[in-house]
Jmol script that loads the backbone (N, CA, C; Angstrom):
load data "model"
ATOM      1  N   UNK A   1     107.661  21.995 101.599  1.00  0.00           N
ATOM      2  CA  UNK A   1     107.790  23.112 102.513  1.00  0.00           C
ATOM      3  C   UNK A   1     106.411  23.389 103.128  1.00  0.00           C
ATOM      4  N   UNK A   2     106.320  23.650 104.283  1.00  0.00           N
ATOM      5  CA  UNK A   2     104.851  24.291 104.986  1.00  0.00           C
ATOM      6  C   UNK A   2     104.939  25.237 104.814  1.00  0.00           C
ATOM      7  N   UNK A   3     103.987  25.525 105.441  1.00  0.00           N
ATOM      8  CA  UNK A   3     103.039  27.232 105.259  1.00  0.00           C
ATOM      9  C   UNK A   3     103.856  27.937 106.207  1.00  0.00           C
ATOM     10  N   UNK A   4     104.333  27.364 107.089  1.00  0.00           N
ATOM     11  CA  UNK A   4     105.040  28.126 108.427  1.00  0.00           C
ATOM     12  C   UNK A   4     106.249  27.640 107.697  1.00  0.00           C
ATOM     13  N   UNK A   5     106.992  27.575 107.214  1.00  0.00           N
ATOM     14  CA  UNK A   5     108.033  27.947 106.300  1.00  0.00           C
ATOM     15  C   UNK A   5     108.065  28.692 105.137  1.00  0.00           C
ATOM     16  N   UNK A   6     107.106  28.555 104.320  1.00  0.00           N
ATOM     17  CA  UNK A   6     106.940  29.724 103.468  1.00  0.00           C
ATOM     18  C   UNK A   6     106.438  31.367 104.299  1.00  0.00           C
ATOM     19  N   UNK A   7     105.941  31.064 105.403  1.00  0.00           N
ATOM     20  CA  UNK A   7     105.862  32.164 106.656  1.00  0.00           C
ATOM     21  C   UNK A   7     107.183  33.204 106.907  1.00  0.00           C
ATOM     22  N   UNK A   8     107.898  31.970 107.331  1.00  0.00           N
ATOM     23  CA  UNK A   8     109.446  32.204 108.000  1.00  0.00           C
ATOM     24  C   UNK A   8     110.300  32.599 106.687  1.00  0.00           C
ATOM     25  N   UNK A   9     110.036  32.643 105.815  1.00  0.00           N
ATOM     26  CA  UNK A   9     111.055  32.811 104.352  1.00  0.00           C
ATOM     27  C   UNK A   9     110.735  34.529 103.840  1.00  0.00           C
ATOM     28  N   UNK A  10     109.004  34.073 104.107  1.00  0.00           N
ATOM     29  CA  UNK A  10     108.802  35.677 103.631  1.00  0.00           C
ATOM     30  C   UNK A  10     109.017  36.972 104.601  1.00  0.00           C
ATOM     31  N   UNK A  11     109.443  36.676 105.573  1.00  0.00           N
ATOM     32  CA  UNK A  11     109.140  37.701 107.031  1.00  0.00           C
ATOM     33  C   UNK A  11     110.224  37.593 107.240  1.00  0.00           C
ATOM     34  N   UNK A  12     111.521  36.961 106.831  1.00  0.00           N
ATOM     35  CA  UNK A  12     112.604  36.929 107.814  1.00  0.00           C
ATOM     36  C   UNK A  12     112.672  35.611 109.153  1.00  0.00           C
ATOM     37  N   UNK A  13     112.113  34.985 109.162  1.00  0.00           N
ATOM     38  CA  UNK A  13     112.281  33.828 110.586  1.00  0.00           C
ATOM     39  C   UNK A  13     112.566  32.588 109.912  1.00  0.00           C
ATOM     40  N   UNK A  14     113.563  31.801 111.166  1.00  0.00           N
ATOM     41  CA  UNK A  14     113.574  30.558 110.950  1.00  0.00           C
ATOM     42  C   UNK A  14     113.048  29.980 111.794  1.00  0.00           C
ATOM     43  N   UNK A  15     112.200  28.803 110.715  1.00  0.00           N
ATOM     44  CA  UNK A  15     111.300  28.106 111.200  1.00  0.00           C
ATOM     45  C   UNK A  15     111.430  26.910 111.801  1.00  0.00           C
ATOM     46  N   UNK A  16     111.744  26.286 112.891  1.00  0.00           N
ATOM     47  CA  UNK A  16     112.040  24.878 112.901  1.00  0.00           C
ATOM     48  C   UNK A  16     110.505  24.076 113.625  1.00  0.00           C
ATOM     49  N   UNK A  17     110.586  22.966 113.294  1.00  0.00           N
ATOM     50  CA  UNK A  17     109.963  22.224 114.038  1.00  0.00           C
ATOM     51  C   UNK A  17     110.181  21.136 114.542  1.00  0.00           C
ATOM     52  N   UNK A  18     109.876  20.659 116.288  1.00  0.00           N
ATOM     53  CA  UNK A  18     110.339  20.021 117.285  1.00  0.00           C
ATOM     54  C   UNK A  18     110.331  18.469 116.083  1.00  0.00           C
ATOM     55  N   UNK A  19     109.116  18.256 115.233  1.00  0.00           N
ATOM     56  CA  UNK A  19     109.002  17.068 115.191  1.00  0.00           C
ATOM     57  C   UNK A  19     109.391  16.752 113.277  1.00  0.00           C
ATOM     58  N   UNK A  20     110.019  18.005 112.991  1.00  0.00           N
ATOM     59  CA  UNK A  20     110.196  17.835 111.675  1.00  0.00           C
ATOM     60  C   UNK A  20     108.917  18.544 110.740  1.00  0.00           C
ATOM     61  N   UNK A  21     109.268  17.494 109.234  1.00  0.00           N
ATOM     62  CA  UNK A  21     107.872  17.661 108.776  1.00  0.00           C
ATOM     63  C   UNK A  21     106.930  16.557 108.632  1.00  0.00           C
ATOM     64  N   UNK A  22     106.974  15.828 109.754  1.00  0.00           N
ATOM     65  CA  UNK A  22     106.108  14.943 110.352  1.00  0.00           C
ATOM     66  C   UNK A  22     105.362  15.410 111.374  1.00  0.00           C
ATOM     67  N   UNK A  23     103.976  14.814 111.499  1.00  0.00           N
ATOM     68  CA  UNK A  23     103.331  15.166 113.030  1.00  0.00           C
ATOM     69  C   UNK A  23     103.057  13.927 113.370  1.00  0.00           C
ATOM     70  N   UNK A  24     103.523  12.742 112.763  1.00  0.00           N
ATOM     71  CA  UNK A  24     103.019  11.389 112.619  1.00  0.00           C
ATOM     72  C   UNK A  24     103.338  10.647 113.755  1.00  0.00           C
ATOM     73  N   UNK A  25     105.379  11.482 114.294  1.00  0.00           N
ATOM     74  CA  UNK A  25     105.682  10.659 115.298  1.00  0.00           C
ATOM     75  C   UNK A  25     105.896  11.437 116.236  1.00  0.00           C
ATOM     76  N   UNK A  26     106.575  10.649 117.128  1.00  0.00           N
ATOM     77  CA  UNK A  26     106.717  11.382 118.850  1.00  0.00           C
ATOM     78  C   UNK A  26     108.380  12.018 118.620  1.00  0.00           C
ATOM     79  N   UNK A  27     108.528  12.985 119.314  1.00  0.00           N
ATOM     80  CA  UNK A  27     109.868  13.341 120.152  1.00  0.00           C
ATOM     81  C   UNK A  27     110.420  13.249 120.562  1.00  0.00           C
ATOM     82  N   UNK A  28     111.803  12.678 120.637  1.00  0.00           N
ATOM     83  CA  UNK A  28     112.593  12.046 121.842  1.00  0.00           C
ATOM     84  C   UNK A  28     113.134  13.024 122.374  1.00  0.00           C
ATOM     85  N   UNK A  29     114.114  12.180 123.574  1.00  0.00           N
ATOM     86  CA  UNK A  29     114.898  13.335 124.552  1.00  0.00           C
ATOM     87  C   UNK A  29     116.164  13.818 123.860  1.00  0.00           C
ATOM     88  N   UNK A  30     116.374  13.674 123.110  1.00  0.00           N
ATOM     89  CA  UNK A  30     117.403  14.067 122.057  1.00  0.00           C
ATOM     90  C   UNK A  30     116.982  15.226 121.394  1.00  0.00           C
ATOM     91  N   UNK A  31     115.536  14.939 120.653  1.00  0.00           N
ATOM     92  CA  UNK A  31     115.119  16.162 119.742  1.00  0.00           C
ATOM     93  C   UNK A  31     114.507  17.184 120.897  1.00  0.00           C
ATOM     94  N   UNK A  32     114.197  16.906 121.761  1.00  0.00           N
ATOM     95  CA  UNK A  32     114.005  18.017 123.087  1.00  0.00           C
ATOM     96  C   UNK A  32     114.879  18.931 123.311  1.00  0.00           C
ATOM     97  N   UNK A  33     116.191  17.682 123.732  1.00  0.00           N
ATOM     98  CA  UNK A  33     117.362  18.708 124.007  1.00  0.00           C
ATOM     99  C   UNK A  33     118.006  19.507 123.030  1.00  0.00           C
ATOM    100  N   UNK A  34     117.572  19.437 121.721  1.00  0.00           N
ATOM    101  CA  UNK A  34     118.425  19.860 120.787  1.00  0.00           C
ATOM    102  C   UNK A  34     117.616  21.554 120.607  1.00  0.00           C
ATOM    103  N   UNK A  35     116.040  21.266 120.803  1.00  0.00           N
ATOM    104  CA  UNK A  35     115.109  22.407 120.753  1.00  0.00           C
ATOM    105  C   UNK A  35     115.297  23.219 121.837  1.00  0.00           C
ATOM    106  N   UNK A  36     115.650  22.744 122.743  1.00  0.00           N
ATOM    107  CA  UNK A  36     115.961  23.618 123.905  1.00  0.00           C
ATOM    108  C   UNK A  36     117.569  24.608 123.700  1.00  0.00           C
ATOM    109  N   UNK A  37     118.488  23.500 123.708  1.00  0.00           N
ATOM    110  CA  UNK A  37     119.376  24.786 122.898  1.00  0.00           C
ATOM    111  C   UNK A  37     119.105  25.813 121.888  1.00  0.00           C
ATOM    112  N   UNK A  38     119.243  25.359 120.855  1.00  0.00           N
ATOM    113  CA  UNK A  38     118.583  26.488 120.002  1.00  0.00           C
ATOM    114  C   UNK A  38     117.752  27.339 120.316  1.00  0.00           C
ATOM    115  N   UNK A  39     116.606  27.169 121.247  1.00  0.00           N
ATOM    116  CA  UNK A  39     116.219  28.285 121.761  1.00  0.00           C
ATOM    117  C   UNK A  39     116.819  29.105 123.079  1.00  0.00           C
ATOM    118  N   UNK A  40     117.581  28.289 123.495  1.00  0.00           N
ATOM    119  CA  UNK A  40     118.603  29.508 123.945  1.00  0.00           C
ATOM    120  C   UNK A  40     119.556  29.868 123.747  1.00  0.00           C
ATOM    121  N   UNK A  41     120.269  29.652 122.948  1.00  0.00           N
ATOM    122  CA  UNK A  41     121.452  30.311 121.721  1.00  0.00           C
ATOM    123  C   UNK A  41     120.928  31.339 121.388  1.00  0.00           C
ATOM    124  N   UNK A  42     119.754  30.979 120.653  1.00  0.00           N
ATOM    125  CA  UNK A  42     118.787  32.168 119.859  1.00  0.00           C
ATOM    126  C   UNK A  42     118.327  33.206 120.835  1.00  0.00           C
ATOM    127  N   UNK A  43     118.194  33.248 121.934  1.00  0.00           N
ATOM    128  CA  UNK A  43     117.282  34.213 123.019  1.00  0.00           C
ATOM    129  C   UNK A  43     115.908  34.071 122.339  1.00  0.00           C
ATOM    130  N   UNK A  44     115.195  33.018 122.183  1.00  0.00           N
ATOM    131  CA  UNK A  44     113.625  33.251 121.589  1.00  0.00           C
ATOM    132  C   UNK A  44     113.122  33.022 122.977  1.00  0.00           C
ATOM    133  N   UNK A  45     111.829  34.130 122.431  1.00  0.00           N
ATOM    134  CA  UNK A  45     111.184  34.358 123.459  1.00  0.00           C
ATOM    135  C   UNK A  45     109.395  33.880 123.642  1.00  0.00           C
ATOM    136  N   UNK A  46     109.383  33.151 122.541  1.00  0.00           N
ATOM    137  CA  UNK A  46     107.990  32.468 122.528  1.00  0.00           C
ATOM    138  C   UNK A  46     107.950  31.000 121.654  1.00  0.00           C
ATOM    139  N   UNK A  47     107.500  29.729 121.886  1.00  0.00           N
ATOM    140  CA  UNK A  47     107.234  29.118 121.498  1.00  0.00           C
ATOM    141  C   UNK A  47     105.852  28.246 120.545  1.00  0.00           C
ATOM    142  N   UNK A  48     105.736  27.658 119.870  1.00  0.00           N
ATOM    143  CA  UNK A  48     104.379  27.677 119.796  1.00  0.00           C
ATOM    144  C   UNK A  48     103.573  26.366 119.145  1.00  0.00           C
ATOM    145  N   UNK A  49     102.452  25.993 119.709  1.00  0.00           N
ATOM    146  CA  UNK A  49     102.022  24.414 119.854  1.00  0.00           C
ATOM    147  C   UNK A  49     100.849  24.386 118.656  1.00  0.00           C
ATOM    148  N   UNK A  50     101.509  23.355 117.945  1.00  0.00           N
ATOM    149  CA  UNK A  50     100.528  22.914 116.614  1.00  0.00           C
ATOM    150  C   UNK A  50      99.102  22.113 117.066  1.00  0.00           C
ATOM    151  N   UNK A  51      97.750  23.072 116.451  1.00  0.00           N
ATOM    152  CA  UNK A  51      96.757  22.840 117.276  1.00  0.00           C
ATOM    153  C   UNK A  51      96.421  21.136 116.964  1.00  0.00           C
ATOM    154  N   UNK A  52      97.010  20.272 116.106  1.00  0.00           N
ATOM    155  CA  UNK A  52      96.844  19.189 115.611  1.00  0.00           C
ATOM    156  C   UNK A  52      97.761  18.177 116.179  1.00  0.00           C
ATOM    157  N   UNK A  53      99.032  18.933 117.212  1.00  0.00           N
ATOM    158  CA  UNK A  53     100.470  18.150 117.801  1.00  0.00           C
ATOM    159  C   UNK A  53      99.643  17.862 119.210  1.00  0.00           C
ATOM    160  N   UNK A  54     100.330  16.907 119.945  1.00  0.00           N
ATOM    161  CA  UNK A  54      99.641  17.006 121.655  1.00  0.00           C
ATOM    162  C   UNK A  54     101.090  18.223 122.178  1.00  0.00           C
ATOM    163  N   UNK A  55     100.425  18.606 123.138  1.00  0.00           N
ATOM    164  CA  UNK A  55     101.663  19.552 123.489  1.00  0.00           C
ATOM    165  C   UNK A  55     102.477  19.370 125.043  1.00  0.00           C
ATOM    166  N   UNK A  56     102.589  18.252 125.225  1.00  0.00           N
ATOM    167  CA  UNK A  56     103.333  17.871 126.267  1.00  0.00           C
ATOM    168  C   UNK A  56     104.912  17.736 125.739  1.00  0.00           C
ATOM    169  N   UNK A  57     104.976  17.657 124.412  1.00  0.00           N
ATOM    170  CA  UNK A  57     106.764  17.585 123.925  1.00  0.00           C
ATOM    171  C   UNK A  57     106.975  19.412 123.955  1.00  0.00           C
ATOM    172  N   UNK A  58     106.355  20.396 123.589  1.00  0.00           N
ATOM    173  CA  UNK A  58     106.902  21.724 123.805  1.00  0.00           C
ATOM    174  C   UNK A  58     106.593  21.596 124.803  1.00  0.00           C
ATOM    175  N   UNK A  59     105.569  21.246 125.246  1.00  0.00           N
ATOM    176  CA  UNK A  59     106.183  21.790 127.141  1.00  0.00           C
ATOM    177  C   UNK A  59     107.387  21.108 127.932  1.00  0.00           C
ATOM    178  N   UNK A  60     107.867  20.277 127.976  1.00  0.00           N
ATOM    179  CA  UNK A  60     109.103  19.829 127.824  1.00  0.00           C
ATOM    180  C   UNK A  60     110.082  20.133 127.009  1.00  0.00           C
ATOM    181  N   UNK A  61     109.959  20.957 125.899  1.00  0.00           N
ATOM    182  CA  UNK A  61     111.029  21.665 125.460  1.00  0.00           C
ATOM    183  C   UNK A  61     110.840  23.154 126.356  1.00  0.00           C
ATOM    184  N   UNK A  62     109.618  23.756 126.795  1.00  0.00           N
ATOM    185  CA  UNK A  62     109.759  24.984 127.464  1.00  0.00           C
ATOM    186  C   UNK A  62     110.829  24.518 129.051  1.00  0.00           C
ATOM    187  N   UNK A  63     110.402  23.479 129.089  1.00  0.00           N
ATOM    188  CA  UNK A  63     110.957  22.904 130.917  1.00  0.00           C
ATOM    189  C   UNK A  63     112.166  23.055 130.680  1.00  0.00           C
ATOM    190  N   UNK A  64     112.675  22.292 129.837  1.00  0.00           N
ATOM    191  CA  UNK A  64     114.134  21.811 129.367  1.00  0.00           C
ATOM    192  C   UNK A  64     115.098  23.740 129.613  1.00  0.00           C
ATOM    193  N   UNK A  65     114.410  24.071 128.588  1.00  0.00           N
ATOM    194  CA  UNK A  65     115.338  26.015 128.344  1.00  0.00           C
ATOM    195  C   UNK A  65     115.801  26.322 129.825  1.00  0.00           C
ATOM    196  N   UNK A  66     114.025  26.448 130.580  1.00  0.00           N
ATOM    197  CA  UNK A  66     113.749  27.162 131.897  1.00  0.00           C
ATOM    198  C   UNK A  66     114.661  26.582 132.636  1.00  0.00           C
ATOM    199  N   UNK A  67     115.335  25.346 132.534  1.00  0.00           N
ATOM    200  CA  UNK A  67     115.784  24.367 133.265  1.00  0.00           C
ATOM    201  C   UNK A  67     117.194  24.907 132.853  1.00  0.00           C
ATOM    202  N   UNK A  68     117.501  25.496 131.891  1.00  0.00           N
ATOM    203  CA  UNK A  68     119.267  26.103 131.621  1.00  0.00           C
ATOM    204  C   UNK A  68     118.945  28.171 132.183  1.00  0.00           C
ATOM    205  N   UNK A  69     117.992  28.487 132.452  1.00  0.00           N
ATOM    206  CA  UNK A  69     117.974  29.516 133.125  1.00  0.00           C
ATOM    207  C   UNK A  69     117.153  30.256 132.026  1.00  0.00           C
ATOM    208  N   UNK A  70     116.334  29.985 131.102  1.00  0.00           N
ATOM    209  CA  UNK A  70     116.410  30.617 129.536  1.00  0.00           C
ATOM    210  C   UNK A  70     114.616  30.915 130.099  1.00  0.00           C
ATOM    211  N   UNK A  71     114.154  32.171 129.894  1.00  0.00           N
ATOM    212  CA  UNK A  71     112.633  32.086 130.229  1.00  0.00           C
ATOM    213  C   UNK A  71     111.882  31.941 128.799  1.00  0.00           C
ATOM    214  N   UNK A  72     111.375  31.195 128.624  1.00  0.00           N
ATOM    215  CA  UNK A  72     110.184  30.859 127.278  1.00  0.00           C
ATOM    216  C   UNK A  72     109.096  30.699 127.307  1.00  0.00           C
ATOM    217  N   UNK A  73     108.219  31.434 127.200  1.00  0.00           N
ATOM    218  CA  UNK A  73     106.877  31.315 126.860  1.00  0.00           C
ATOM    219  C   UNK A  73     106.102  30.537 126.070  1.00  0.00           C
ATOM    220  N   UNK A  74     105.474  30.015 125.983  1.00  0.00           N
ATOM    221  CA  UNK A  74     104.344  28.960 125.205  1.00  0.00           C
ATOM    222  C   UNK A  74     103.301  30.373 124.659  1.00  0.00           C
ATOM    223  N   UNK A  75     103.943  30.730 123.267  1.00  0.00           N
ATOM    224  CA  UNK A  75     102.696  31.684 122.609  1.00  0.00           C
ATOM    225  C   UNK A  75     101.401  31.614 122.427  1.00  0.00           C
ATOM    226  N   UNK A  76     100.762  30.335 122.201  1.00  0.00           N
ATOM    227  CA  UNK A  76      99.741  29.749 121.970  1.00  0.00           C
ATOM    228  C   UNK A  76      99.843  28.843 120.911  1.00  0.00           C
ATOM    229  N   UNK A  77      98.270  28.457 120.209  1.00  0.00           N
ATOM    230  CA  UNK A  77      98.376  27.526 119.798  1.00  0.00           C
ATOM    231  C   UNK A  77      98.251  28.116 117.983  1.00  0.00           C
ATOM    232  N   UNK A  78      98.857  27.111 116.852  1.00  0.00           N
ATOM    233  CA  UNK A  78      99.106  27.825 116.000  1.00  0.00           C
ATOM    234  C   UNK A  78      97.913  26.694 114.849  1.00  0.00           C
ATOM    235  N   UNK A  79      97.118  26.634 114.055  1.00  0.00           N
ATOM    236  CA  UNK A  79      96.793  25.825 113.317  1.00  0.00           C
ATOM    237  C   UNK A  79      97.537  25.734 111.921  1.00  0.00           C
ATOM    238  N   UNK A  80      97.920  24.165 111.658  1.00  0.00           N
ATOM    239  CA  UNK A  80      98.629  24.100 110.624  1.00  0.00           C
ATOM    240  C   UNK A  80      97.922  22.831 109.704  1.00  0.00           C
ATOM    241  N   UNK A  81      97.306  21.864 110.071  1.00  0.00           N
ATOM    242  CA  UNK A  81      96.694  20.591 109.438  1.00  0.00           C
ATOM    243  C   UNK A  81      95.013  20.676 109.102  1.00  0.00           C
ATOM    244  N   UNK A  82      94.768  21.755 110.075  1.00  0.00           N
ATOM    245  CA  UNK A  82      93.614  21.887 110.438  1.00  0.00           C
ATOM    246  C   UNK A  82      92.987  22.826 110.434  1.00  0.00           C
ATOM    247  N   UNK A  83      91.586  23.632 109.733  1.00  0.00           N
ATOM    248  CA  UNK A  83      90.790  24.599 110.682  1.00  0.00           C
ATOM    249  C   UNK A  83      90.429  24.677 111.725  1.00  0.00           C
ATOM    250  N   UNK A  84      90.244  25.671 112.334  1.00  0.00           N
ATOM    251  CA  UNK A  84      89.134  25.999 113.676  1.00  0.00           C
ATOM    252  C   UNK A  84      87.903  25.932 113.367  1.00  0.00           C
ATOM    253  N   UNK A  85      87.307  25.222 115.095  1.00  0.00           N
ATOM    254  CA  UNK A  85      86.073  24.971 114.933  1.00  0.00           C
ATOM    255  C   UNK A  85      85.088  25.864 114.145  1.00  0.00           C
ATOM    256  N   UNK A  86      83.845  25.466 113.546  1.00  0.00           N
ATOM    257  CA  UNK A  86      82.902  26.377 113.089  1.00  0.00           C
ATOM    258  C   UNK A  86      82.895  27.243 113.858  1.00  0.00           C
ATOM    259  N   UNK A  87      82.435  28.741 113.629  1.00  0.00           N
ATOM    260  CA  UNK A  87      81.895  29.982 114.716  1.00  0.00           C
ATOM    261  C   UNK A  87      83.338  30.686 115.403  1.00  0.00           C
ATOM    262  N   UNK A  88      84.697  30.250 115.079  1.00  0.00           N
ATOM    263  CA  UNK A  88      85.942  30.883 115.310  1.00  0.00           C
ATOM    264  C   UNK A  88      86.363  31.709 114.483  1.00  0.00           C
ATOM    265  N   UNK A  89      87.367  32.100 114.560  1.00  0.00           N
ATOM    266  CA  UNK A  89      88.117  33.371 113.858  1.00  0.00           C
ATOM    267  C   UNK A  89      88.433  32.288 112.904  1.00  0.00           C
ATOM    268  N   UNK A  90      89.071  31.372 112.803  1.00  0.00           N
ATOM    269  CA  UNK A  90      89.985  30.385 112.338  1.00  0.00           C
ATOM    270  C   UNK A  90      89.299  29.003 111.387  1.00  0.00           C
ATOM    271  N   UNK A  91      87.885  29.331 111.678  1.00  0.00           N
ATOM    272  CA  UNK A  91      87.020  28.195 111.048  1.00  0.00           C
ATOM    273  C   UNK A  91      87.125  28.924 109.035  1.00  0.00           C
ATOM    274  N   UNK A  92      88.114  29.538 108.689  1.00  0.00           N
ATOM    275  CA  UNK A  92      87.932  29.613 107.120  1.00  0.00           C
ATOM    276  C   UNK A  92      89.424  29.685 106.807  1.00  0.00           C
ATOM    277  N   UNK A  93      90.174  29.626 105.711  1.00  0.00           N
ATOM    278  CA  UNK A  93      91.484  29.627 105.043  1.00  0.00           C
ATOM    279  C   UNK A  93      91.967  30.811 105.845  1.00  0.00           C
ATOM    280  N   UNK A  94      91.494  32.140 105.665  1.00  0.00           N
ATOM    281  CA  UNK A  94      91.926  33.259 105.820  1.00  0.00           C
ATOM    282  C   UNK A  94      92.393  33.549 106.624  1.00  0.00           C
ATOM    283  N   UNK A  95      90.443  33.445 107.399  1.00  0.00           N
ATOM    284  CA  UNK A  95      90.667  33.407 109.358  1.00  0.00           C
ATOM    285  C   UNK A  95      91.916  32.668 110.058  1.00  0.00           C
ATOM    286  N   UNK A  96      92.017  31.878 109.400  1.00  0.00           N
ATOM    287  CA  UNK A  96      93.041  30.799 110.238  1.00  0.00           C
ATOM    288  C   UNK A  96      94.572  31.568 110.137  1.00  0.00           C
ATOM    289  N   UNK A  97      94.952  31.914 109.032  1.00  0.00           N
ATOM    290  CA  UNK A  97      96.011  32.993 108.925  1.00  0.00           C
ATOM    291  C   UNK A  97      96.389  33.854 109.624  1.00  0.00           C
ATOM    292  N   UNK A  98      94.913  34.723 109.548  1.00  0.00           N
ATOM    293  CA  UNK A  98      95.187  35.689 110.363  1.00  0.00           C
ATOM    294  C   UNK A  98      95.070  35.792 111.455  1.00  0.00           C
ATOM    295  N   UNK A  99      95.087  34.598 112.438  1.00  0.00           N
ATOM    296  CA  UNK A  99      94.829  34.071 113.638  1.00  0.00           C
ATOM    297  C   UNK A  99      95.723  33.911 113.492  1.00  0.00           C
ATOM    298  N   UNK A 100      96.815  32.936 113.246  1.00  0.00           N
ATOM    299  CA  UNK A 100      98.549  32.091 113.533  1.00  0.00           C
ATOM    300  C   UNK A 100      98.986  33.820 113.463  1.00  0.00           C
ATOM    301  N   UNK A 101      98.851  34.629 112.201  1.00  0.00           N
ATOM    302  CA  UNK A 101      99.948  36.002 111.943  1.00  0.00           C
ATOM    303  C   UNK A 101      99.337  36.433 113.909  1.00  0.00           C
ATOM    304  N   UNK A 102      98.457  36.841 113.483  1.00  0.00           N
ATOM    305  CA  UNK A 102      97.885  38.004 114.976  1.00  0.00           C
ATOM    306  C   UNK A 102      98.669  36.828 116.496  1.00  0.00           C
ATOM    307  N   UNK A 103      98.733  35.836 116.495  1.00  0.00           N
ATOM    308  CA  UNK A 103      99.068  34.627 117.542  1.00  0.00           C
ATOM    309  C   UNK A 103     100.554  34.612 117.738  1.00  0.00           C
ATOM    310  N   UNK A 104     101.395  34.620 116.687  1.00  0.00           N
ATOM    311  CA  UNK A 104     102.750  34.842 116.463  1.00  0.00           C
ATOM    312  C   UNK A 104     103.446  36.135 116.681  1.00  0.00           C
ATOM    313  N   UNK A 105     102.513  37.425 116.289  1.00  0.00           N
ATOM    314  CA  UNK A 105     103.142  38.667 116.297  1.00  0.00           C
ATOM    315  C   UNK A 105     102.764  38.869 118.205  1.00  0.00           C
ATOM    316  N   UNK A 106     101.302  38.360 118.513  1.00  0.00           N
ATOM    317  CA  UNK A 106     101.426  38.770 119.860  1.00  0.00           C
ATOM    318  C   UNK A 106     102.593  38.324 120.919  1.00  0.00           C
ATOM    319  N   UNK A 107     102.565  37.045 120.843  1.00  0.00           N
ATOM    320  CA  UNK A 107     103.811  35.986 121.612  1.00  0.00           C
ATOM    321  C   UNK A 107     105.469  36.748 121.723  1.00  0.00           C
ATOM    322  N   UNK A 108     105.475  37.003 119.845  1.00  0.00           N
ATOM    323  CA  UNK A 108     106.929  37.818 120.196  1.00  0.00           C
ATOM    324  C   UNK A 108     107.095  39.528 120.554  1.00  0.00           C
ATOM    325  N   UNK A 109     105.798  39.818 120.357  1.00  0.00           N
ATOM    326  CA  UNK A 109     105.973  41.504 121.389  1.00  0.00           C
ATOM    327  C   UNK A 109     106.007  41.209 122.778  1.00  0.00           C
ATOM    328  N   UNK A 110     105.565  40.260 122.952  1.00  0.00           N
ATOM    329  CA  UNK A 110     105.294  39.963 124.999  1.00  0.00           C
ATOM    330  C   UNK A 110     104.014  40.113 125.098  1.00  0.00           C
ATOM    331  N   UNK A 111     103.234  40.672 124.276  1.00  0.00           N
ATOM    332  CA  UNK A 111     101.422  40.944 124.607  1.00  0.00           C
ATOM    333  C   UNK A 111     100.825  40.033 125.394  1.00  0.00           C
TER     334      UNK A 111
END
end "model"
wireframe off; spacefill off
backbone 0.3
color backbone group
């Protein structure tokens, strides 16, 4: 289980991810289209790009929604493999937490 599943367990959210619990491989147009429904079934209103993923497959899952009428936002970027650079909020265990929490809570108020 990840951290952004033990996230989603303790808070109430489900967590999915475009590429599984792999970051190893790519996305097809299958797992696109499948992310794009679900996020508009769901009405979610923010998405969000693993600072360690390239992010041209969520942005193609944002295209895909926008493309069924569904508006989705790209929340920002979330670290999950990785710290932030030295001299960031995100360059220690903690920081990095409380960067994804503060990154996640902003995206789904609309901030």
């Amino acid at each position: 289980m990840t951290h952004f599943q033990y996230f989603g367990e303790a808070y109430g959210f489900e967590v999915r991810g475009l590429q599984g619990l792999s970051t190893e491989t790519e996305a097809g147009t299958a797992d696109i289209r499948e992310m794009a429904d679900f996020i508009v079934e769901r009405d979610i209103r923010a998405i969000f790009i693993e600072t360690s993923v390239p992010d041209r497959s969520i942005q193609a899952v944002q295209a895909a929604a926008i493309a069924r009428g569904h508006q989705v936002e790209i929340g920002g970027e979330l670290y999950s493999d990785a710290l932030g650079s030295p001299g960031t909020q995100a360059e220690t265990y903690i920081g990095m937490l409380e960067y994804n929490i503060n990154t996640i809570v902003s995206a789904l108020l609309g901030e």
